[in-house]
C-alpha positions as CSV (number, residue, x, y, z in Angstrom):
1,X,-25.4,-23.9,-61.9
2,X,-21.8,-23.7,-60.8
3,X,-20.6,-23.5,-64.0
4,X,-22.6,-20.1,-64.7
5,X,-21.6,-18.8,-61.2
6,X,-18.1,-18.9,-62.2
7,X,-18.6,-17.2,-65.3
8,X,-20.6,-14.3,-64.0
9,X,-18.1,-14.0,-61.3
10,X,-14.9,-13.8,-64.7
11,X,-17.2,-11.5,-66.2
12,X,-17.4,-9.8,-63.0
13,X,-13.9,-10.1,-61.9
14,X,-12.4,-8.4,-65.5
15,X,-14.9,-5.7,-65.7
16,X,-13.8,-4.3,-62.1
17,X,-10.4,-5.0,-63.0
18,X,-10.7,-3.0,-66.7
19,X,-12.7,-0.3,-65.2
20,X,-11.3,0.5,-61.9
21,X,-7.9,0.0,-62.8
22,X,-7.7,2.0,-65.8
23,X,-9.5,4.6,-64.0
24,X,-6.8,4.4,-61.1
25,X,-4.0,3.7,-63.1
26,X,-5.0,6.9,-65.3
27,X,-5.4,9.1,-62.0
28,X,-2.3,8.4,-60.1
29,X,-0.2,8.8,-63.8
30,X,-2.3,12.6,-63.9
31,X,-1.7,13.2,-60.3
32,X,2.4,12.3,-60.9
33,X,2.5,14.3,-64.1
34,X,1.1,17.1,-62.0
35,X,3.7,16.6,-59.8
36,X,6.2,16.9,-62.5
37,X,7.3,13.9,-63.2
38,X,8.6,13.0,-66.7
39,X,7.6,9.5,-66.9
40,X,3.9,9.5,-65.0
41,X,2.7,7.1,-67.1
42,X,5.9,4.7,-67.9
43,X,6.1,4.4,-63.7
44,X,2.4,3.5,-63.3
45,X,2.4,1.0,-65.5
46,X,5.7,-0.7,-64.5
47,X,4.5,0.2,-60.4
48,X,1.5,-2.2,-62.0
49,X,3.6,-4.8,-63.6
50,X,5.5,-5.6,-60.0
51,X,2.2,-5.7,-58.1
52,X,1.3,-8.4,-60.6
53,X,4.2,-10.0,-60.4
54,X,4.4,-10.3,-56.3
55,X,0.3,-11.3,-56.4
56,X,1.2,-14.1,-58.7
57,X,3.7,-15.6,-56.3
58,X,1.9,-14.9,-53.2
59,X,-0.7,-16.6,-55.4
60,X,1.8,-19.7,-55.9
61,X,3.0,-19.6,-52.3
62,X,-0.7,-20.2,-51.0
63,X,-1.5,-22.9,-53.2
64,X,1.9,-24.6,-52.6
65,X,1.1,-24.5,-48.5
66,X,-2.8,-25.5,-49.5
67,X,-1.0,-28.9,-51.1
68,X,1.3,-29.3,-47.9
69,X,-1.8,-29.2,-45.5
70,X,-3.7,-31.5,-47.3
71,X,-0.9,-33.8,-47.6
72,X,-0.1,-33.5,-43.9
73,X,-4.1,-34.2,-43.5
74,X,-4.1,-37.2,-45.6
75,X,-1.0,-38.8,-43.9
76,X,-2.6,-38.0,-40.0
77,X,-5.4,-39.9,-41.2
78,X,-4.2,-43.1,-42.1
């Protein structure tokens, strides 16, 4: 059961991420072009790259403070 959780939650997870961020990523890049901007679609997707990149160590960071807790946790109790 867990196992088939997880994978409708992926499946969920990437067709939200394709969908919506295409869609959004495709918007702001019109919206910029509109604006007059040479390179709409070059500084979406490099705007997209960063975000990424920061999520994925904020990502780190939380799982590295998740390890110190539990250690902290497992040395109070003994």
């Amino acid at each position: 059961m867990r196992s088939t959780v997880t994978g409708v939650t992926m499946l969920l997870i990437n067709v939200f991420a394709i969908a919506v961020g295409n869609l959004v990523v495709g918007a702001v890049s019109d919206r910029m072009s509109a604006a007059g901007s040479g390179h709409a679609l070059t500084d979406v997707l490099l705007a997209t790259d960063i975000i990424v990149i920061v999520a994925a160590l904020f990502y780190a960071l939380a799982a590295r403070g998740a390890r110190v807790e539990a250690a902290a946790e497992c040395m109070v109790a003994h």
